[in-house]
C-alpha positions as CSV (number, residue, x, y, z in Angstrom):
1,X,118.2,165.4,120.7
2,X,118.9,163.2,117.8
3,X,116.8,160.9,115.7
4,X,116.6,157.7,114.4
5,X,114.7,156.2,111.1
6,X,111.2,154.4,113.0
7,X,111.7,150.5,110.4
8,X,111.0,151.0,106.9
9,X,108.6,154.2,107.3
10,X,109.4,157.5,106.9
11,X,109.0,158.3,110.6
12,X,112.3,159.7,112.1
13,X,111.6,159.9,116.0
14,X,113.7,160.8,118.7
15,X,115.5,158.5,120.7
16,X,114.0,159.1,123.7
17,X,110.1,159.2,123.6
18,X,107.7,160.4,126.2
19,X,105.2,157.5,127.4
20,X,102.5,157.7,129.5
21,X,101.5,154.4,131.2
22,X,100.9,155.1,134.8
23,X,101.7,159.0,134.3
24,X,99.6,161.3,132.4
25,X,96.0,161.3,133.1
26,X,96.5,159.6,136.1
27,X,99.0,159.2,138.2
28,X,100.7,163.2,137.8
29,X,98.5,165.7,138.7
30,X,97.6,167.9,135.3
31,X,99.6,170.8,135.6
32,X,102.3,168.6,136.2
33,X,102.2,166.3,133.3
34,X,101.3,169.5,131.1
35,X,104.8,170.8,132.4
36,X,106.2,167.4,131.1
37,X,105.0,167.4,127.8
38,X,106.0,171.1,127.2
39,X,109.6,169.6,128.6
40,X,109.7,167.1,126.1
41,X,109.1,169.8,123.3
42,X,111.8,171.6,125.0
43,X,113.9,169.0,124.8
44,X,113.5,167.9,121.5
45,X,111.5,164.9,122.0
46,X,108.8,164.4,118.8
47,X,107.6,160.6,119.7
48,X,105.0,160.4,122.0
49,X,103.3,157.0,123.1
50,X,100.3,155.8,124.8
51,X,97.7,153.3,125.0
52,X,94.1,153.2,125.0
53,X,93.9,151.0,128.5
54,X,96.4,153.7,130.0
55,X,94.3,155.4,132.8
56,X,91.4,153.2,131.2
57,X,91.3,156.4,128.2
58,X,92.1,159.0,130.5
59,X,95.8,159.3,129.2
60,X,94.6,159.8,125.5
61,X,92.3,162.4,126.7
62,X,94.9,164.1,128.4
63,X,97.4,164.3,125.3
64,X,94.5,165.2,123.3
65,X,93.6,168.4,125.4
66,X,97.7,169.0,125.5
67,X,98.6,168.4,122.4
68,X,95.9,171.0,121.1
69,X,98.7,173.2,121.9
70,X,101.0,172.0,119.6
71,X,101.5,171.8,115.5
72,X,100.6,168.3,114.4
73,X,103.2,168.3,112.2
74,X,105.8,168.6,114.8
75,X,105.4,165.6,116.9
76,X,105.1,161.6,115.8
77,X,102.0,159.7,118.1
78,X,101.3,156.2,118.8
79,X,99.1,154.2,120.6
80,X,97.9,150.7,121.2
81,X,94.9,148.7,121.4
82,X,94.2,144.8,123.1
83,X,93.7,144.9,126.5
84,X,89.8,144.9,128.2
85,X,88.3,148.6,128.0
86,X,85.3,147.2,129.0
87,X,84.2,143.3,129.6
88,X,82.9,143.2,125.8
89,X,85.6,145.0,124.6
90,X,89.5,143.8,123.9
91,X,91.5,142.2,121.7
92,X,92.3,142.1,118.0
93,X,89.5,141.6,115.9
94,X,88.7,143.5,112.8
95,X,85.7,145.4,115.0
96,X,87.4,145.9,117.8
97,X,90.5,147.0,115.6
98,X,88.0,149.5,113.7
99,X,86.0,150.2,116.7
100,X,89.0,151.2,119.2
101,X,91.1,153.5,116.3
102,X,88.1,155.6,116.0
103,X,87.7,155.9,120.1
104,X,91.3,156.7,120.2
105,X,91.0,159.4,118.0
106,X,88.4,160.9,119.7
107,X,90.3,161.2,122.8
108,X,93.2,162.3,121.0
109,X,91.5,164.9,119.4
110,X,93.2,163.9,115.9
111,X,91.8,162.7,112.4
112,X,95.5,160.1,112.6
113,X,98.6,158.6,114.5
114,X,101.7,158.2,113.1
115,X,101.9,154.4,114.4
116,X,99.4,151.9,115.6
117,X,100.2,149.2,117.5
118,X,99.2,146.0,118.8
119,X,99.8,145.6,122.6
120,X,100.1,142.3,123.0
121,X,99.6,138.8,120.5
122,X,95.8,137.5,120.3
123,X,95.5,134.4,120.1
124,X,91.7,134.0,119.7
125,X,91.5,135.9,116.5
126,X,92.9,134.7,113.3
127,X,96.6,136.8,112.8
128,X,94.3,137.1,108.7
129,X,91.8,139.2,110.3
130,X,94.1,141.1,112.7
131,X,95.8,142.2,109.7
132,X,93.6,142.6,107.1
133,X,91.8,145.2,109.4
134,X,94.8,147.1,110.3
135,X,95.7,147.2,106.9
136,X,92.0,149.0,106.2
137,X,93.1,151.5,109.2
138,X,96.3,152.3,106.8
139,X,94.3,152.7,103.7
140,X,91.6,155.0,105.6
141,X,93.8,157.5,106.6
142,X,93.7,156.9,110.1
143,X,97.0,155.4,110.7
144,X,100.0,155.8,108.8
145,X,102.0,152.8,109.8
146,X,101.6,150.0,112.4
147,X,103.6,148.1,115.3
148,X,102.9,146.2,117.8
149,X,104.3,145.0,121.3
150,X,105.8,142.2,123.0
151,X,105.1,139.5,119.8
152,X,107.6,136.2,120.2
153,X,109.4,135.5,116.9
154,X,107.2,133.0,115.7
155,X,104.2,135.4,115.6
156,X,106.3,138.3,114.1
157,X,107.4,136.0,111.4
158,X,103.5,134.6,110.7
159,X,102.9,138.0,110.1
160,X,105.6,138.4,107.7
161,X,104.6,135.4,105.7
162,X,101.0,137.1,104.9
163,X,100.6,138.5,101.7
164,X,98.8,141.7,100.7
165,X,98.6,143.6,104.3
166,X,100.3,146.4,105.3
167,X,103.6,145.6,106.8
168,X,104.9,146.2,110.7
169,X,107.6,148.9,110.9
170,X,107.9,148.5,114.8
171,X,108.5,146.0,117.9
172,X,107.9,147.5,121.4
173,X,109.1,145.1,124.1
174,X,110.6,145.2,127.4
175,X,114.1,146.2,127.2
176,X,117.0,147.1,129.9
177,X,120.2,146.3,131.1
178,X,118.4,144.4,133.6
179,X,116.0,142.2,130.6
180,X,117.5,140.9,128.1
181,X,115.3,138.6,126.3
182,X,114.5,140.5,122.8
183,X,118.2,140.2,122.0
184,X,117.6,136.3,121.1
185,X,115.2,135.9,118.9
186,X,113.3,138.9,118.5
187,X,115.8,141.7,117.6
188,X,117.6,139.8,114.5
189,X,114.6,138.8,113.2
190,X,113.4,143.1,113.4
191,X,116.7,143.7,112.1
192,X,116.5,141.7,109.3
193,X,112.8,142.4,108.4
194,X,112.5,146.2,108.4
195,X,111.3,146.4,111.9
196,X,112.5,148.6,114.5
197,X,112.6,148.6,118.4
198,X,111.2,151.2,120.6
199,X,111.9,149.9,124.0
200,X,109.7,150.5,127.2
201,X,111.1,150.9,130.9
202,X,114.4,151.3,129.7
203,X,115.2,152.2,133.1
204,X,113.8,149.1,134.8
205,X,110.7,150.8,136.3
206,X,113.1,153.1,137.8
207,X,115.4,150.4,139.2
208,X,118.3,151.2,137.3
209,X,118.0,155.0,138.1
210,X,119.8,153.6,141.9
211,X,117.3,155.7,143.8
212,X,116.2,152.6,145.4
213,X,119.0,150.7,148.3
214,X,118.6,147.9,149.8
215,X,118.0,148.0,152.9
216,X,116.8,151.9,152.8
217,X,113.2,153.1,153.1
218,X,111.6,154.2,149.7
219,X,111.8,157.6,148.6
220,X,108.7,159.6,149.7
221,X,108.7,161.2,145.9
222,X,109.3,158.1,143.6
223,X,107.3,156.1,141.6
224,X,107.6,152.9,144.0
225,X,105.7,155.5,147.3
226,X,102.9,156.2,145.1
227,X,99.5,154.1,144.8
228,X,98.5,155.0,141.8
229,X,102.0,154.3,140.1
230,X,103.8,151.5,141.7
231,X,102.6,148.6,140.0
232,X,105.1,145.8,138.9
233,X,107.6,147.1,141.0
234,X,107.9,143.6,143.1
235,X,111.9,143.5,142.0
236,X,112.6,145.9,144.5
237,X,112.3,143.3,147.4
238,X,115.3,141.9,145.8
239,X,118.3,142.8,147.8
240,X,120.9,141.4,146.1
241,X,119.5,143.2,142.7
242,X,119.7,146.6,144.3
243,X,123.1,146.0,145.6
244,X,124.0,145.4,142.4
245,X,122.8,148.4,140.7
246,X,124.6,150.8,143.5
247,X,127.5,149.1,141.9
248,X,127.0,150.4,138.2
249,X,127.2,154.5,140.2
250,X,130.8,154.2,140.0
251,X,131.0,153.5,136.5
252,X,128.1,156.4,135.9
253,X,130.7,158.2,137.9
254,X,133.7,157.6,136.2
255,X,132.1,158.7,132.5
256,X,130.4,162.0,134.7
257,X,126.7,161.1,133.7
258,X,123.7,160.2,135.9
259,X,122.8,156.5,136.5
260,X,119.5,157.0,134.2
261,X,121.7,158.2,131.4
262,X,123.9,155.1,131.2
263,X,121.0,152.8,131.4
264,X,119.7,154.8,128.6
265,X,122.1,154.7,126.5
266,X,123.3,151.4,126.9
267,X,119.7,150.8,125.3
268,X,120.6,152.9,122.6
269,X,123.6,151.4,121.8
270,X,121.7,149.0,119.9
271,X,121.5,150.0,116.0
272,X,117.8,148.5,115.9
273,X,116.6,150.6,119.0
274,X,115.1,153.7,117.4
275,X,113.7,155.3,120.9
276,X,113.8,154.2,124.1
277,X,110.5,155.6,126.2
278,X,110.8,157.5,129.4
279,X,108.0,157.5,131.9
280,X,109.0,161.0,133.6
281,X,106.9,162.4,136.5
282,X,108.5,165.5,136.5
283,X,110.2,168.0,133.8
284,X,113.5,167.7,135.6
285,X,113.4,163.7,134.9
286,X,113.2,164.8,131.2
287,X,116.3,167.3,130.9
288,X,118.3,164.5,132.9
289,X,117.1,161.6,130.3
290,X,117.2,163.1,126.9
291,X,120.9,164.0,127.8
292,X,121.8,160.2,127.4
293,X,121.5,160.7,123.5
294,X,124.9,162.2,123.6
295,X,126.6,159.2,125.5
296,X,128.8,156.9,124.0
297,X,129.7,153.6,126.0
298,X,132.7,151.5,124.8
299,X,133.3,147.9,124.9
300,X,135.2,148.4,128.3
301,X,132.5,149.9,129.9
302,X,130.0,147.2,128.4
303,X,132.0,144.9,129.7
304,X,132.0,146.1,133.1
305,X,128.9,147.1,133.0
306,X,128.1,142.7,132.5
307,X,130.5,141.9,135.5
308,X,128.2,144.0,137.8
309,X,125.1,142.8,136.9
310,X,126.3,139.3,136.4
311,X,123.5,136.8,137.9
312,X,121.1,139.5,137.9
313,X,120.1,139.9,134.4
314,X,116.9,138.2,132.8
315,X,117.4,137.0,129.4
């Protein structure tokens, strides 16, 4: 495994992180996902992510019974907070801020995480307040840094413009070979300010991995066959998409690496990408993935790689 400096913290995370939206505490039986985890310790992975809406709580409580097993010291959590956990309960408002950290924790089964985040922009409370609370998270112990996910440009930068709050050290957006859009706007801007990405479905929610053809029934043991896990997976009724990814196998081919592996590290060919996060199902998904840290893709191959999927990327 190798690591990479999380923005201006002192965090240094792998570059592959284990998530667990749709995953742990939900949709993988227990045994299963505790056989995950312990893979990711295997495998060198110290960056572990989460959300308080995942499994509506039950991921947290999951990683906090798991990660019992484990030295605090040797791994680097996050998780998020916004979305509803109840129909009084979402957003970013100082006491929603102060009431969801301290929920989080208790299902964690921690007195901190390494990185707080906000998963999405909130518009109905004043970015001041959003802020101002988070940095009182900071201050009482119970964060050490904070992120947040999927803000445009113009809200990262408001935040940058306030004085006297604790400052963002990381972006988590949506970013693959297949969705482009963070290399616009919002990357430079992170670049510039201190703020590094760690990028979720890296893999395209397992598009990119080419275990879906067009054309070909689903695979009875994939994400997309199960109904607890195969949310926003409508791009695989596009044909034309699928036939292009078959045509990236050659090139996976050609270098001797597996399919997830070059969509992996194409992600992490970008210097402001400090960890891409893996959704893995099984402990075999794990081994495969963390190998991409050791790939190396030149411009030919980046190039080719554009050909393909020419007319099939979102940006």
């Amino acid at each position: 495994m190798k690591y990479r400096q999380l923005g201006n913290s002192d965090l240094n995370v792998s570059e592959i992180a284990l998530g667990s939206w749709l995953t742990y505490g939900g949709g993988v039986d227990v045994k299963t996902a505790r056989d995950c985890v312990r893979q990711a310790f295997d495998s060198g992975i110290n960056f572990i992510d989460t959300a308080n809406v995942y499994a509506r709580g039950a991921a947290e409580e999951f990683l906090g019974e798991t990660l019992g097993n484990y030295a605090r010291k040797d791994y680097i959590l996050a998780t998020k907070l916004y979305f509803p956990m109840s129909d009084s309960d979402r957003g970013l408002s100082a006491k929603q801020i102060h009431k969801q950290i301290d929920a989080s924790l208790r299902r964690l089964n921690t007195d901190y995480v390494d990185l707080y985040q906000c998963h999405r922009y909130d518009d109905e409370t004043p970015l001041a307040e959003t802020l101002q609370a988070l940095t009182e998270v900071v201050d009482a112990g119970k964060a050490r840094y904070v992120g947040f996910s999927e803000w445009r440009a113009q809200e990262i930068q408001a935040a940058l413009d306030l004085p006297g709050v604790v400052r963002f050290v990381s972006s988590q957006p949506q970013y693959s070979m297949l969705w482009r859009d963070p290399e616009t706007e919002v990357m430079p801007l992170c670049a510039a300010s201190g703020i590094s990405q760690v990028v979720w479905s890296p893999l395209a929610q397992g598009v990119l991995t080419g275990k879906y053809r067009p054309g070909e029934p689903t695979p009875r043991d994939s994400r997309a066959a199960s109904p607890k896990m195969n949310a926003f997976m409508d791009r695989l009724n596009d044909i034309e998409l699928l036939a292009a990814v078959q045509r990236l196998q050659p090139i996976a081919d050609e270098l001797a690496i597996s399919m997830p592996q070059l969509a992996l590290s194409w992600v992490l060919r970008q210097s402001n990408v400090a960890s891409a996060i893996i959704g893995a199902s099984r402990p075999d998904q794990i081994i495969d993935n963390a190998g991409a840290v050791n790939v190396a893709l030149s411009s030919d191959v980046l190039a080719r790689i554009d050909a393909v999927l020419e007319g099939s990327i979102q940006r």
